[in-house]
N, C-alpha and C positions, 0 to 999 in steps of 0.2 A: 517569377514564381507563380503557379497557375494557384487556383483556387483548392481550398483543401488538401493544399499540400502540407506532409509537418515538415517542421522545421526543429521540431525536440525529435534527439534520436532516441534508440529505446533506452539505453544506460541513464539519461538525464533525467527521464521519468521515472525509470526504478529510485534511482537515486532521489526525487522530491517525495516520492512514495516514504522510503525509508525513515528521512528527515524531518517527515507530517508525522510520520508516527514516533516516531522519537521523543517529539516536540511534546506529546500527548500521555507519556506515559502517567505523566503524577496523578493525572485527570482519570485514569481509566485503569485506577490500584494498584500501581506501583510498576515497580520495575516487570519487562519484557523480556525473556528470553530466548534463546534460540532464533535470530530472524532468517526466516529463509526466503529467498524466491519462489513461487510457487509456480505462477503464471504470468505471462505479458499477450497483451491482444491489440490491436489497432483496428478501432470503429471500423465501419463501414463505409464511414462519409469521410474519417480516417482525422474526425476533428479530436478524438480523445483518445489516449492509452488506458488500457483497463488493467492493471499491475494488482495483482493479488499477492499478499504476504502472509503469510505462517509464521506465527508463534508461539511461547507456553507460556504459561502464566503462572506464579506459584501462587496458588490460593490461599491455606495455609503456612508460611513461613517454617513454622516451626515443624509441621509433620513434612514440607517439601511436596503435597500433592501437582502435579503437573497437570495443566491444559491446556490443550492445543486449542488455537482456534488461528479465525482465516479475515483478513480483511481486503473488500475489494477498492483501491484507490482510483477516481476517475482524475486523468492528467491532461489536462489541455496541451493539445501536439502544438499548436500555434506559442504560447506563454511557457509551456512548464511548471504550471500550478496546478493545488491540487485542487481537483470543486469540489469533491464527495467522497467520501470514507462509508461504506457500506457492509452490515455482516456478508460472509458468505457461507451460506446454508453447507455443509458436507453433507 
């Protein structure tokens, strides 16, 4: 295998994307809804996946207000971990 090459395909990245945040929710006010796919990118150098996810948030429970927001996961192509969870600006 040459150098920089991955070895995580994209599904394996989405999917530790998915799982980091899942892992996360009690920490970051409760339950998450709606998860979607947003974006996938592979670096340049092609050493990380950049998997960005969408979802809402009910802020109030009991009135049901929704917010979206976007988070960008950095996934090492080589391991399948995640290094970084970053907002992403809309």
């Amino acid at each position: 295998m040459s150098e920089n090459q991955s070895i995580v395909d994209v599904k394996t990245a989405v999917y530790a994307a998915y799982q980091y945040l899942r892992s996360l929710q009690e920490v970051m006010g409760g339950t998450l809804y709606n998860l979607r796919l947003e974006e996938v990118e592979l670096s340049e150098d092609r050493d990380f996946w950049l998997v960005t996810v969408g979802f809402d948030r009910a802020e109030f429970p009991a009135i049901m207000t929704e917010d979206r927001n976007y988070k960008i996961f950095k996934v090492n192509s080589q391991t399948g971990e995640v290094e970084a969870m970053k907002i992403r600006a809309i």
